[in-house]
C-alpha positions as a Markdown table, in Angstrom:
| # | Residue | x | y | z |
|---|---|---|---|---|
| 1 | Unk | -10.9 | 4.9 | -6.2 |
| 2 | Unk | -9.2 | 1.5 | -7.3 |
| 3 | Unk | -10.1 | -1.7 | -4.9 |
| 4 | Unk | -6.9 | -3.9 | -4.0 |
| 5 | Unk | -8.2 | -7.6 | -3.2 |
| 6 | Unk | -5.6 | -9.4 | -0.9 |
| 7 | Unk | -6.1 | -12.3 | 1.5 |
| 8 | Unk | -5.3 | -12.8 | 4.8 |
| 9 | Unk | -5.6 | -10.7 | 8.0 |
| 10 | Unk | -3.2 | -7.9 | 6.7 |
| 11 | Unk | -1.1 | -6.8 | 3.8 |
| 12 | Unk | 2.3 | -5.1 | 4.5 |
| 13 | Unk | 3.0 | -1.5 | 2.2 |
| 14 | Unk | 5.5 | -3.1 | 0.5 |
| 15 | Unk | 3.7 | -6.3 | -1.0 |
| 16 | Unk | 1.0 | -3.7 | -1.8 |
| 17 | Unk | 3.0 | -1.7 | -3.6 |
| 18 | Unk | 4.7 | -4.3 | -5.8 |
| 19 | Unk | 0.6 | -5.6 | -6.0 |
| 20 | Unk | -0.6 | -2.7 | -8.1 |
| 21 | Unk | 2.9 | -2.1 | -9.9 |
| 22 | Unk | 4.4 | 0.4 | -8.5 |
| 23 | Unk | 7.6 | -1.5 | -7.5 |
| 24 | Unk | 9.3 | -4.5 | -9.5 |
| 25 | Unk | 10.3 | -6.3 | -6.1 |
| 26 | Unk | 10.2 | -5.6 | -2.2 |
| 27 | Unk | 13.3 | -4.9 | -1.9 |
| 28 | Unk | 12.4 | -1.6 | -4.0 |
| 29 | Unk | 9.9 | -0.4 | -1.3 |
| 30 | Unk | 12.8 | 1.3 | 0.4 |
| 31 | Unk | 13.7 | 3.5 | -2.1 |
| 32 | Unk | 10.0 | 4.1 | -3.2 |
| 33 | Unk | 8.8 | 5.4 | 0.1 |
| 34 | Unk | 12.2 | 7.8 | 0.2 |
| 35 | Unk | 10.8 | 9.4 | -2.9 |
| 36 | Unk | 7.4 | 9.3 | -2.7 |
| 37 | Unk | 5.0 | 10.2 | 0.3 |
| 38 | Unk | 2.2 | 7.6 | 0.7 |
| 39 | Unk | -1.1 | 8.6 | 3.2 |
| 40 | Unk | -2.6 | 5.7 | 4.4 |
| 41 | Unk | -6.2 | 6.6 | 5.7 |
| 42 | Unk | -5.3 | 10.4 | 5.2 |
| 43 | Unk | -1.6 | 10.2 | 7.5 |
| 44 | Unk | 2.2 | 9.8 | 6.5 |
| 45 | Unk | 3.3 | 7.1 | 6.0 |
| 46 | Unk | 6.7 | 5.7 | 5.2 |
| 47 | Unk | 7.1 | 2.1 | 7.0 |
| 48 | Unk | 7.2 | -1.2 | 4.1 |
| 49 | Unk | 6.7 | -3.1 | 6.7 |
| 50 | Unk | 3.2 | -1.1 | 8.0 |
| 51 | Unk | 0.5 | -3.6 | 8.2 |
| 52 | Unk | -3.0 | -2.6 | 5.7 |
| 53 | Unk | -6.0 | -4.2 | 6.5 |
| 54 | Unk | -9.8 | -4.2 | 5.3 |
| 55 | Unk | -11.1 | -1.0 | 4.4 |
| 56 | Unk | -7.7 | 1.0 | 4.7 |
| 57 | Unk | -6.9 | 3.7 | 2.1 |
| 58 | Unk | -3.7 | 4.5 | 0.5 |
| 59 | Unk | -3.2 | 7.5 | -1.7 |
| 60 | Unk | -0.1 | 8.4 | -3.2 |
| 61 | Unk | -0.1 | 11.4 | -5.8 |
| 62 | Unk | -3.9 | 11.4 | -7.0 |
| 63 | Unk | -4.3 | 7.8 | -6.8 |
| 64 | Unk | -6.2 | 6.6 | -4.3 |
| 65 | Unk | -6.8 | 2.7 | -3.2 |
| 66 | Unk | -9.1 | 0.8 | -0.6 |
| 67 | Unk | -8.2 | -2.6 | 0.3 |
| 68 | Unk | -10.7 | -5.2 | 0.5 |
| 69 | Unk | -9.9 | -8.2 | 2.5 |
| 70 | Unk | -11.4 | -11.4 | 0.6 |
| 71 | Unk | -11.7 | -14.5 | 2.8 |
């Protein structure tokens, strides 16, 4: 399990998926979630805009990620 260190009260899908890499830009989220099924904390999930906050998990394929709010 990787740990995803963001700031803030919340990150959205999208700006966590362009934070580990797996999009170039935002507006790529779109298409990424057509093609790929993400689970956050174990349900479907296809919203960019969902809101991830301390302690949530996101899998997609066998990669699996817990974010860790840091202030």
């Amino acid at each position: 399990m990787k740990k995803v260190i963001f700031t803030g009260e919340y990150i959205t899908l999208g700006q966590f998926l362009k934070k580990v890499d797996l999009i170039d830009s935002g507006s790529d989220a779109k298409h990424f979630l057509s093609f790929n099924r993400v689970f956050i904390n174990d349900e479907v999930d296809e919203r960019r805009g969902r809101k991830l906050r301390n302690q949530d998990q996101v899998r997609i394929g066998k990669e699996i990620w817990i974010l860790i709010n840091e202030n």
